[in-house]
C-alpha positions as CSV (number, residue, x, y, z in Angstrom):
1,X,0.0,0.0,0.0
2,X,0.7,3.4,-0.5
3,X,2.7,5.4,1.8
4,X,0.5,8.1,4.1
5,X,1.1,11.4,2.9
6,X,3.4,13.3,5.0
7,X,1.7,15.8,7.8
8,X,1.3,19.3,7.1
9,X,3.9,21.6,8.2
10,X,2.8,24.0,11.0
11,X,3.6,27.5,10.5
12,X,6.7,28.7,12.6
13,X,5.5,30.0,15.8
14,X,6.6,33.9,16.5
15,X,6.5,32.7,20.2
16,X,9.4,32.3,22.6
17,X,11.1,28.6,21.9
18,X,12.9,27.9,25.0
19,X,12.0,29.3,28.9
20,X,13.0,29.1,32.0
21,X,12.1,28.9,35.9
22,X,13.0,28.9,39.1
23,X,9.7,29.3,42.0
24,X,9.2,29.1,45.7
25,X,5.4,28.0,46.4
26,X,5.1,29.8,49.6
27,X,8.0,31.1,49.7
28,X,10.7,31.0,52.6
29,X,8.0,30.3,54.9
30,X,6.5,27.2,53.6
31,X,10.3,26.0,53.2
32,X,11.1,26.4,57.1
33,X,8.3,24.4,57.7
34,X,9.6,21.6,55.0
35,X,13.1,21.6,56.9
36,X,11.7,21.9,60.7
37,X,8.6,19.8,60.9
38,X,10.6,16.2,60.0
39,X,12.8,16.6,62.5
40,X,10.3,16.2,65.4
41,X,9.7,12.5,63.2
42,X,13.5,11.9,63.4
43,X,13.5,12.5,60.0
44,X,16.4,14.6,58.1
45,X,14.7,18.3,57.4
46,X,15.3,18.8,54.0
47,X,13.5,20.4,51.1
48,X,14.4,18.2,48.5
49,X,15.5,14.7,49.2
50,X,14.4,15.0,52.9
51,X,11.1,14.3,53.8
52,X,9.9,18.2,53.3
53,X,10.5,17.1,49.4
54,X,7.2,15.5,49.0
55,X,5.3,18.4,50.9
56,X,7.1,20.8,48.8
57,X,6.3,19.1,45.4
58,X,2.5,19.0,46.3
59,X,2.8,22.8,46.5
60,X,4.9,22.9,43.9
61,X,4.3,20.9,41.0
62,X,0.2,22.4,40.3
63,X,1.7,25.9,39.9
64,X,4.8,24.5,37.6
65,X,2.0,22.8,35.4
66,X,-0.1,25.6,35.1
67,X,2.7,28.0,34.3
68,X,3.6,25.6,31.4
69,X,0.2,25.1,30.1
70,X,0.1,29.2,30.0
71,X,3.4,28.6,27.8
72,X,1.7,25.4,25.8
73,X,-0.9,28.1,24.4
74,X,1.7,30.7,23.3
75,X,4.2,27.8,21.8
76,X,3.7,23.8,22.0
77,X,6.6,23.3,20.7
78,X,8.9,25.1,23.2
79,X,11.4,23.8,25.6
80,X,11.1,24.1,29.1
81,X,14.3,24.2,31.5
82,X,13.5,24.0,35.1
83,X,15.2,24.8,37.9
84,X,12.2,24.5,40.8
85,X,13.0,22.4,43.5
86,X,12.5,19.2,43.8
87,X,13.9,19.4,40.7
88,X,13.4,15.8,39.6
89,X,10.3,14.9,40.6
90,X,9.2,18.4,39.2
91,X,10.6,17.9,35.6
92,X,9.0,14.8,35.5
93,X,5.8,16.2,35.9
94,X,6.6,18.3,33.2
95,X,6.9,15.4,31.0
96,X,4.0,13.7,31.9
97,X,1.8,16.4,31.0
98,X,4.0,16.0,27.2
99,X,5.7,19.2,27.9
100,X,8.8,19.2,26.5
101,X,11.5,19.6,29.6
102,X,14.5,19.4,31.1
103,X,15.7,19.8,34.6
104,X,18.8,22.0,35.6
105,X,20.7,21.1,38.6
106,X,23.8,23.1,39.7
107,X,25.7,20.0,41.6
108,X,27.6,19.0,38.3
109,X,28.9,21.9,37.8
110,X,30.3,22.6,41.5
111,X,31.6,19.4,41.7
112,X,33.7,19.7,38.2
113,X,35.1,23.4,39.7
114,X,36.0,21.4,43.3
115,X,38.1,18.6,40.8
116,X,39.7,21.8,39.2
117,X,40.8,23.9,42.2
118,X,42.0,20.8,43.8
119,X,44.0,19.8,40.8
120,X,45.3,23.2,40.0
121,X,43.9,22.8,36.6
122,X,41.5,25.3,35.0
123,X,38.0,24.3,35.0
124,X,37.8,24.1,31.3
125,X,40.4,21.0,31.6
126,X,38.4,19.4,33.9
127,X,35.9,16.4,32.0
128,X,33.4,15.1,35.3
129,X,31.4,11.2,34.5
130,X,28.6,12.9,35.9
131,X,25.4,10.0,36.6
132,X,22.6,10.2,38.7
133,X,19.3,12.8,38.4
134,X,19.6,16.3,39.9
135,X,20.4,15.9,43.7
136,X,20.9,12.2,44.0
137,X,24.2,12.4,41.4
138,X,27.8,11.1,41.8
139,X,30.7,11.4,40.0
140,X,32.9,8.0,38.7
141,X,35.4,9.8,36.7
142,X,37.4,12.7,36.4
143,X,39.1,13.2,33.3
144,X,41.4,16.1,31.7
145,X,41.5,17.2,28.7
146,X,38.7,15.6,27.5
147,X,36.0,13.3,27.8
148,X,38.5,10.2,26.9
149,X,41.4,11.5,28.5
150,X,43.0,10.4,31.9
151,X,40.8,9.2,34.9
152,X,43.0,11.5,37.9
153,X,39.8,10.5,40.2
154,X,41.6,7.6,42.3
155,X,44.8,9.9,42.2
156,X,42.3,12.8,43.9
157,X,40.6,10.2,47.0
158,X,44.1,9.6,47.6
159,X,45.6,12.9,47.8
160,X,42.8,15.0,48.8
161,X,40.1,12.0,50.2
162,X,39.4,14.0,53.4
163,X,38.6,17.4,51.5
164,X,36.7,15.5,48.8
165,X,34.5,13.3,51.4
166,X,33.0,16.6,53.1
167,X,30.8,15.4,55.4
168,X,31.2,11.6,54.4
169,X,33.5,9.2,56.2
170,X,36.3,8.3,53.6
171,X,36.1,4.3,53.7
172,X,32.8,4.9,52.3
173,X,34.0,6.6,49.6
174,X,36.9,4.6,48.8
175,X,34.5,1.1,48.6
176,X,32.0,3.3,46.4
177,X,34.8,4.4,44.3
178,X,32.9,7.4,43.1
179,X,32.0,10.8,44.5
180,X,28.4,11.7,45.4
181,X,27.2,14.9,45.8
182,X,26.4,16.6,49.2
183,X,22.9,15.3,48.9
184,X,23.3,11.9,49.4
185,X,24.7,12.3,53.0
186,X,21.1,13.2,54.3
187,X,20.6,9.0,53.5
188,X,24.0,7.6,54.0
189,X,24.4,9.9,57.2
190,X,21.3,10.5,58.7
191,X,21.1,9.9,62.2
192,X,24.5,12.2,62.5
193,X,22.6,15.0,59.9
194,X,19.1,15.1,62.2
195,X,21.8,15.8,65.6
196,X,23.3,18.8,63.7
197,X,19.8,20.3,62.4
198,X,18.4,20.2,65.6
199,X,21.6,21.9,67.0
200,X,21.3,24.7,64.7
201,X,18.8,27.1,62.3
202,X,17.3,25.9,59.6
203,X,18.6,26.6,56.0
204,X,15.7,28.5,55.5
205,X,16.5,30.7,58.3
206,X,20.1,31.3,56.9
207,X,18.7,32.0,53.7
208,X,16.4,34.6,54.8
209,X,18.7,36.4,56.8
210,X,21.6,36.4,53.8
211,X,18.3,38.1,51.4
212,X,18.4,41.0,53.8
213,X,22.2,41.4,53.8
214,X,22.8,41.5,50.1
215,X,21.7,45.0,49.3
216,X,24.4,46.5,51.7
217,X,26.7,43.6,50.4
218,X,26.8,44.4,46.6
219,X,26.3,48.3,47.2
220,X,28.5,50.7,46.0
221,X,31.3,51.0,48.1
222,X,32.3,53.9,46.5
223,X,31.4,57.3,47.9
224,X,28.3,59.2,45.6
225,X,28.9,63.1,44.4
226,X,27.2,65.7,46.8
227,X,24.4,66.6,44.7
228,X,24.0,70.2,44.7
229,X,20.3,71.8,45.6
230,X,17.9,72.4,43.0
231,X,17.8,76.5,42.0
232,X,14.4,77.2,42.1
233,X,13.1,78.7,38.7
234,X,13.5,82.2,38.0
235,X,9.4,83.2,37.8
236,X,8.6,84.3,34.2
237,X,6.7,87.4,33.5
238,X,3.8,86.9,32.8
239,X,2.5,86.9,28.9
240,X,2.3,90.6,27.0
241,X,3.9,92.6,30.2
242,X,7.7,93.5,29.7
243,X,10.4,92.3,31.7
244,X,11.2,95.0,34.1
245,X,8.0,96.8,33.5
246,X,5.5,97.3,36.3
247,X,2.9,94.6,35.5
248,X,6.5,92.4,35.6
249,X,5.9,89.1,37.4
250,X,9.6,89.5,38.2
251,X,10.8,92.9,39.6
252,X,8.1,95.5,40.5
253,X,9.1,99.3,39.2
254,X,9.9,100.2,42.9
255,X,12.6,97.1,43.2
256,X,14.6,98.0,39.8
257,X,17.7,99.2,39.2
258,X,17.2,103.6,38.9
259,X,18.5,103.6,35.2
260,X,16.3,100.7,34.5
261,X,13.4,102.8,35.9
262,X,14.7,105.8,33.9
263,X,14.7,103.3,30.2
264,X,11.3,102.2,30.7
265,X,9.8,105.6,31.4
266,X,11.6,106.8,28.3
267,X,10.3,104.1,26.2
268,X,6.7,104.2,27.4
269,X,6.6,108.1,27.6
């Protein structure tokens, strides 16, 4: 049989192709509860892996959606990065509801500069075998110069294993052999993780009090010109009078100058 014709083309949207988001449901509020409320369970308060992660997503994920059907009327066929906590399980509803997403997670990215300052390499050199989704992500490789060049990761555990394990006892990441991120020690940790929380604020708290500091933090150190007072406006005369006349809006005939006086008598004589 005869092949199906081909579909008709859709005209190319004028609409944005690609957008971007990052949102708080409830802001910093909702999120101190996320981080303070498990620990009264014995449970690790935490936003995104921690149990606060499925309250937050329930929050979360109905305003995510409707944001993106908003962006489904103006372009189908647009991409969607997204960079809303819990990132995973928030992309994924993304792409359940046949949006077309991806999820953006900083961890890569701060692991690959750790490699590079340890190293003394340039971050550019510096090739991570990132794996894993979002958060729960490790790294098995670390390569320079390229994505086929030298694994220097087993060199790194055993130069550097202490700095590397931050917060994670080193055996465990020498019988791993890989490098997780600083989110996995709310599982492989947790009893010692749920002591310091309840020992200290929550992140939530931290966070809030760093938004009030970074006005005065990125202001202008340097010292602003004295601005010099406004001159008030020298009053126009008003319309068909002359300037130093008597009907003048600016100097009466009694306040001007004697040979003024003497020019306009003259000229009206």
């Amino acid at each position: 049989p005869a092949s199906p014709p081909p579909p008709a083309r859709t005209p190319r949207s004028t609409a944005p192709t690609r957008s971007s988001s990052l949102l708080q449901a409830g802001h910093r509020a909702a999120r101190a509860e996320d981080e303070t409320w498990p620990l009264e369970c014995g449970c690790a308060g935490q936003e995104t892996t921690g149990a606060g992660g499925p309250a937050k997503t329930l929050r979360t994920a109905p305003v995510r959606l409707d944001i993106a059907e908003h962006g489904r009327r103006a372009n189908p066929d647009a991409w969607i990065t997204d960079f809303t906590d819990p990132v995973g399980i928030v992309t994924r509803a993304l792409l359940q509801a046949g949006r077309r997403a991806a999820g953006l997670c900083n961890v890569a990215i701060g692991l690959q500069r750790k490699s590079a300052a340890l190293l003394g390499a340039v971050p550019s050199r510096v090739h991570p075998d990132h794996v894993g989704l979002d958060h729960l992500t490790r790294e098995t490789a670390v390569r320079l110069d390229g994505p086929e060049g030298e694994d220097v990761l087993p060199g790194l555990l055993t130069a550097h294993g202490e700095t590397i394990a931050a917060g994670l006892r080193l055996p465990l990441l020498t019988r791993l052999g890989t490098v997780p991120s600083s989110y996995p020690r709310y599982h492989y940790a947790h009893d010692e993780v749920v002591g310091e929380q309840r020992a200290k604020r929550s992140r939530a708290t931290e966070v809030a009090a760093l938004a009030r500091e970074l006005p005065s933090r990125y202001a202008d150190p340097s010292p602003r010109p004295r601005r010099r007072p406004a001159r008030r406006p020298r009053p126009r005369p008003g319309a068909g009078a002359p300037a130093w006349g008597p009907h003048s809006s600016v100097r009466t005939a009694s306040t001007r100058p004697r040979d003024a006086q003497d020019r306009w008598r003259r000229y009206h004589a």
